[in-house]
C-alpha positions in Angstrom: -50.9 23.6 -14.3 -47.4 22.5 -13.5 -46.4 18.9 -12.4 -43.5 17.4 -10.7 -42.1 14.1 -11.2 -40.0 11.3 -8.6 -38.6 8.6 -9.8 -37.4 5.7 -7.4 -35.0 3.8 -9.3 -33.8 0.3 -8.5 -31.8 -2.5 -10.4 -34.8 -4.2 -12.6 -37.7 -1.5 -12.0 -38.8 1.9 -11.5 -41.6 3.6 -9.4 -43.0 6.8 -11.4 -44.8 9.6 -9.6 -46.2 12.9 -10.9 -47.7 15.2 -8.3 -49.5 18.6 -9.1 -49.1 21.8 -7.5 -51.2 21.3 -5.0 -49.6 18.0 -3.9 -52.0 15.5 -5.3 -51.0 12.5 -6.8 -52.0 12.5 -10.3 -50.2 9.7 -11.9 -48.3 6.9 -10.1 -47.4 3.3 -11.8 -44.2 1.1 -11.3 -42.7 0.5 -14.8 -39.8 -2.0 -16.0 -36.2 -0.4 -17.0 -37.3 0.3 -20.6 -36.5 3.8 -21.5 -39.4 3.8 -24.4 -41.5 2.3 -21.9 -40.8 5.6 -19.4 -41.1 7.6 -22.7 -44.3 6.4 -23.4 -46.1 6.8 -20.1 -44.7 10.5 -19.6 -45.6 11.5 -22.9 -49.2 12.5 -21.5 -47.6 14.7 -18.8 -45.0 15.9 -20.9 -46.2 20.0 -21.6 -46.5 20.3 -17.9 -44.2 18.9 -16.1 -41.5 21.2 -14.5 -38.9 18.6 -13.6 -38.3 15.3 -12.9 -36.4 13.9 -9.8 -34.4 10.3 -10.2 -33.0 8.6 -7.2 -30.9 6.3 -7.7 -27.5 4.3 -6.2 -25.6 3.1 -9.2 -27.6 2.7 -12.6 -28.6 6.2 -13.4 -27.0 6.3 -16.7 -29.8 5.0 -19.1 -32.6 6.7 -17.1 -31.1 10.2 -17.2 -29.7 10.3 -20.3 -32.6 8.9 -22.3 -35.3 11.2 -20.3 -32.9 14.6 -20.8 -32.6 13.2 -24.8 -36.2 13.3 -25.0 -36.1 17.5 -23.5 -37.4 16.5 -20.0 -35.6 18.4 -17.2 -33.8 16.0 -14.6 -32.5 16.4 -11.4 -30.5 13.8 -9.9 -31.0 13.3 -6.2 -28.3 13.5 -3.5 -29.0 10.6 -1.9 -26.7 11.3 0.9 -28.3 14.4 1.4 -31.9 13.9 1.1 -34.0 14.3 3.8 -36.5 11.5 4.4 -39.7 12.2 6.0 -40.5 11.4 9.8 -44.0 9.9 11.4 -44.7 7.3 8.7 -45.8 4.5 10.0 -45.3 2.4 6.6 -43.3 3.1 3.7 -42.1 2.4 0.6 -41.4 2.6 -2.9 -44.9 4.6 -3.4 -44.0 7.1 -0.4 -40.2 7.8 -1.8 -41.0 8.4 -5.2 -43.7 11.0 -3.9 -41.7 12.2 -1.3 -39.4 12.9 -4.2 -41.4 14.8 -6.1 -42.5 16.7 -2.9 -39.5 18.0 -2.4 -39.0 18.7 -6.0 -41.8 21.3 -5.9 -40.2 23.0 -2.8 -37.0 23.5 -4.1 -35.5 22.3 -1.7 -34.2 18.9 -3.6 -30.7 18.2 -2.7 -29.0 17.3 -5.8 -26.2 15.7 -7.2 -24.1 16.1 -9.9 -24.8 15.0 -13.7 -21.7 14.5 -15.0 -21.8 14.9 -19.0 -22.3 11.7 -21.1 -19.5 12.5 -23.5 -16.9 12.1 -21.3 -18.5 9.5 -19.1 -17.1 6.4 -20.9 -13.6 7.4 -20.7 -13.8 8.5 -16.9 -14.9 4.8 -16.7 -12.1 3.9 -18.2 -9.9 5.7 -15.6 -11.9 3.7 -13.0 -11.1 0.5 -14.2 -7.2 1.4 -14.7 -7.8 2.4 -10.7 -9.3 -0.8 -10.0 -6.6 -2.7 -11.7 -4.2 -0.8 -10.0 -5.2 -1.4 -6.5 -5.6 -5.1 -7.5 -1.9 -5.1 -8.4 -1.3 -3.1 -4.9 -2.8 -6.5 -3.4 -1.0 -9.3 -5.3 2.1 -7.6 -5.0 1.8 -7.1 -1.2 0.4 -10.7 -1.0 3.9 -12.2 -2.9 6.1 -9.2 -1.4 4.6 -11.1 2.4 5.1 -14.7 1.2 8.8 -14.1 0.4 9.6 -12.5 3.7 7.9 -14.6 5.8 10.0 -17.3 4.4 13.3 -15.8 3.7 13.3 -12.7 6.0 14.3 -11.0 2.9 11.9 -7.7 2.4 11.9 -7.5 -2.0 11.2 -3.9 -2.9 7.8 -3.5 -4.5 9.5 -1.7 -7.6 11.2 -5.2 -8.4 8.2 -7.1 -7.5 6.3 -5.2 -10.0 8.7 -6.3 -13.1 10.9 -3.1 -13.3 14.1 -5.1 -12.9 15.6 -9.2 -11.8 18.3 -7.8 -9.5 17.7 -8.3 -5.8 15.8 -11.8 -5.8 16.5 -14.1 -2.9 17.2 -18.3 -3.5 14.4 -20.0 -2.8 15.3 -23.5 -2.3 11.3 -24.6 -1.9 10.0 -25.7 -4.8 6.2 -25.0 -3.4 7.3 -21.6 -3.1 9.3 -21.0 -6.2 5.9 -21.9 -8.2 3.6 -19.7 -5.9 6.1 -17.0 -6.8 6.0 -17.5 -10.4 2.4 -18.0 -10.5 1.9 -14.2 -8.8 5.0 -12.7 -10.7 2.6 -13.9 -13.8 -0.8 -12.3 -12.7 1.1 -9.0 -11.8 2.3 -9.0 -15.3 -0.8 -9.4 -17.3 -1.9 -6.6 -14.7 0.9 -4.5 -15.8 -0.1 -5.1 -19.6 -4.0 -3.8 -18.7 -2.8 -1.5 -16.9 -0.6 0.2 -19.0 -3.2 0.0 -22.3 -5.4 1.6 -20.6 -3.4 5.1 -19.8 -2.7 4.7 -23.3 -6.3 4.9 -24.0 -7.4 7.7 -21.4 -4.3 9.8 -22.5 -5.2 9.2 -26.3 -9.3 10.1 -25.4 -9.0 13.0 -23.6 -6.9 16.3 -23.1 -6.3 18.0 -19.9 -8.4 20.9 -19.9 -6.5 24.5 -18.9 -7.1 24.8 -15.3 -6.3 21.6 -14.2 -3.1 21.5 -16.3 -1.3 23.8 -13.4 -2.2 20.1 -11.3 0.9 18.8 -13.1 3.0 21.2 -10.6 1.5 19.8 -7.6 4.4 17.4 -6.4 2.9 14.2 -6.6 0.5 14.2 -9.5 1.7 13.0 -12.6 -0.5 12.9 -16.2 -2.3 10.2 -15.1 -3.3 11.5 -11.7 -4.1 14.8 -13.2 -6.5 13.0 -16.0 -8.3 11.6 -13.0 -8.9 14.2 -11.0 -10.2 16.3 -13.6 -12.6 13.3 -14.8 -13.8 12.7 -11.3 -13.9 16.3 -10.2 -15.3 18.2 -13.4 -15.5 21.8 -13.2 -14.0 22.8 -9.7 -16.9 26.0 -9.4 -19.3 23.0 -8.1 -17.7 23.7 -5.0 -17.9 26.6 -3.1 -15.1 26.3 -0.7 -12.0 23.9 -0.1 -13.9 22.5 3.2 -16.3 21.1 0.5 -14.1 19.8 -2.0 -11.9 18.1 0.9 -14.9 16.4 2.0 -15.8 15.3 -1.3 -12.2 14.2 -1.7 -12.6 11.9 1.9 -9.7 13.6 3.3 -11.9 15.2 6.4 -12.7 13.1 9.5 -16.3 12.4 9.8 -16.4 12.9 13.6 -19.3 14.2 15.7 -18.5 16.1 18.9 -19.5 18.2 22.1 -17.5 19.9 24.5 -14.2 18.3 23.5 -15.5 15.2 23.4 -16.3 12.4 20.5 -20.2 11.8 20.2 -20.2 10.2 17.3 -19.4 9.4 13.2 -20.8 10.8 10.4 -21.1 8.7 6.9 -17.4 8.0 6.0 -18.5 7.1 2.6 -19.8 10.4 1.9 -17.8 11.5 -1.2 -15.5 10.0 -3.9 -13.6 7.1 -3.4 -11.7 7.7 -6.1 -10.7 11.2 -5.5 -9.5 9.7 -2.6 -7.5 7.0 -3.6 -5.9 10.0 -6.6 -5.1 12.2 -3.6 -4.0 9.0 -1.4 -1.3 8.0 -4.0 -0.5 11.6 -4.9 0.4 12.2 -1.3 2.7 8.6 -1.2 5.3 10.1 -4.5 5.2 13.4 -2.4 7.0 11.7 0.5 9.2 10.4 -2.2 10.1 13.5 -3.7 9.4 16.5 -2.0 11.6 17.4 1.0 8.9 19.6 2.9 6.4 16.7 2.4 8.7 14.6 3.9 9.2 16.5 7.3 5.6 16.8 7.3 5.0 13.7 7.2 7.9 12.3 9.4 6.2 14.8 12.0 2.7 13.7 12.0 4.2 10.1 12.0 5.3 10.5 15.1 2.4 12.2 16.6 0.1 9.6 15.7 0.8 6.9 13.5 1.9 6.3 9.5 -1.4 6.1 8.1 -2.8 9.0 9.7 0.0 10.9 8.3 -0.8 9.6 4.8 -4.1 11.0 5.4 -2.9 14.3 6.8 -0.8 14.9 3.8 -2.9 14.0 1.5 -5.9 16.5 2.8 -2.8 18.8 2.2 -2.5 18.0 -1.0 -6.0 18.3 -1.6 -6.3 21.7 -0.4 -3.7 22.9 -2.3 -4.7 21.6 -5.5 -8.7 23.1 -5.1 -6.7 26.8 -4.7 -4.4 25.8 -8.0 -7.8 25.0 -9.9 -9.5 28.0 -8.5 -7.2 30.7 -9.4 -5.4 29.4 -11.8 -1.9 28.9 -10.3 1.0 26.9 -10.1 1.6 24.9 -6.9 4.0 26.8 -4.5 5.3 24.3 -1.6 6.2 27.0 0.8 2.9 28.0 1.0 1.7 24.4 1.6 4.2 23.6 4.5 4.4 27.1 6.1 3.3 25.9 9.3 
């Protein structure tokens, strides 16, 4: 006889359901986040059961790991993906966990990825650097506004950072003297965080061979590389640059018909931070890279500045799934052909 397991996880609890081949419920119970408690109660089931289904939204981790530890097969559901079922008057926590292990016996599961736990930590870590970093992006635009507003002197973000004293204004208020003082602080203890923690990632964790032909994309520096790769793992999970784009953000989510918009898809459908990596890879192209300039001074004037970040960094994006795939360095001229 062979079973099949869903799991609806939530923040302080678990609903457990095992279903047989013929679709009967044969064990159900909702159980507190204790992995010996989950071990215990699917010890029983344990010779028969094919696979176990988890949905979950953020805390996976403990679940997955300790079940797959224990030699249970695990999928992780897609919960973007997953179907839910239609005609139910009443659901809930009961229905999904069957519904999961429904589909589970199918095979027709949408599933996400597991990423491995041994380099789970340090992808983390990448996160939080991320995290700082955009937090830095804030104060510094936030003290970078407060100057001009009250000078009408624009101070380069570079300077507002730290790197370098030269091109202050006077600032004759007192009020605002301190306010400045108290941000150029914050920015530097960010700077300080920021900066032990590439030291960490780059100490942890080598970039692997295919992505170290990233480092040729213009744009992508060490650091950008090392996120990538921990965000993106091994670049076969996709089977076409259409889906890695979309996984990056860097496609529209627009629904249409005969020319005209119907609709939006989920925007959120992807990684957020493959899309900030791809975002700030695509702002040091502009910088750098002639051809990425024209491109973008073209599509800035077709629509607007931020749509030509975008633009340029689905561009990017592209090219770098085809310099994972095959191995290759980054060729420009291919990029900017058009």
């Amino acid at each position: 006889m062979e079973l099949y397991g869903g799991i609806d996880l939530h923040s302080n609890n678990h609903m457990v359901t095992i279903i047989d081949e013929q679709d009967q419920r044969v064990f159900e119970r909702r159980l507190g986040n204790d992995i010996e408690l989950t071990r215990r109660t699917l010890e029983p089931f344990r010779e028969h059961l094919v696979a176990i289904a988890v949905e979950s939204t953020f805390n996976w981790y403990w679940l997955v790991d300790g079940l797959m530890d224990s030699g249970y097969e695990l999928r992780l559901v897609n919960t973007a993906a997953v179907q839910h079922y239609s005609g139910l008057k009443h659901c809930d926590d009961r229905h999904d966990a069957r519904w999961l292990a429904h589909l589970l016996r199918l095979g027709i599961l949408p599933t996400g990825y597991i990423y491995p736990k041994e380099q789970r930590a340090v992808r983390d870590l990448a996160r939080q650097r991320l995290r700082l970093v955009q937090v830095r992006s804030a104060e510094v635009t936030a003290l970078q506004n407060r100057i001009w507003r009250s000078t009408s002197i624009k101070v380069c973000a570079r300077i507002l950072k730290g790197r370098g004293d030269e091109g202050w204004p006077v600032i004759s208020s007192k009020e605002l003297r301190t306010g400045v003082a108290s941000a150029r602080r914050v920015i530097a203890a960010l700077n300080d965080e920021i900066e032990q923690l590439e030291q960490q990632v780059l100490e942890r964790v080598k970039l692997d061979a295919p992505y170290r032909n990233l480092m040729t994309v213009n744009g992508i520096g060490p650091i950008l590389a090392l996120t990538i790769m921990l965000e993106v793992g091994p670049i076969s999970r996709f089977a076409s640059v259409g889906q890695f784009a979309s996984y990056c953000r860097c496609v529209e989510s627009i629904h249409s018909s005969n020319g005209k918009k119907k609709g939006e898809g989920n925007r959120r459908n992807g990684n957020p931070h493959l899309a900030w990596a791809f975002h700030e890879a695509a702002h040091f192209a502009v910088r750098y890279l002639p051809a990425a300039q024209r491109f973008y001074a073209r599509k800035a004037r077709e629509r607007n500045p931020i749509v030509a970040m975008k633009a340029l960094a689905h561009k990017l994006a592209r090219a770098s799934y085809y310099v994972l795939r095959d191995g290759v360095p980054f060729v420009p001229e291919r990029l900017f052909a058009s």
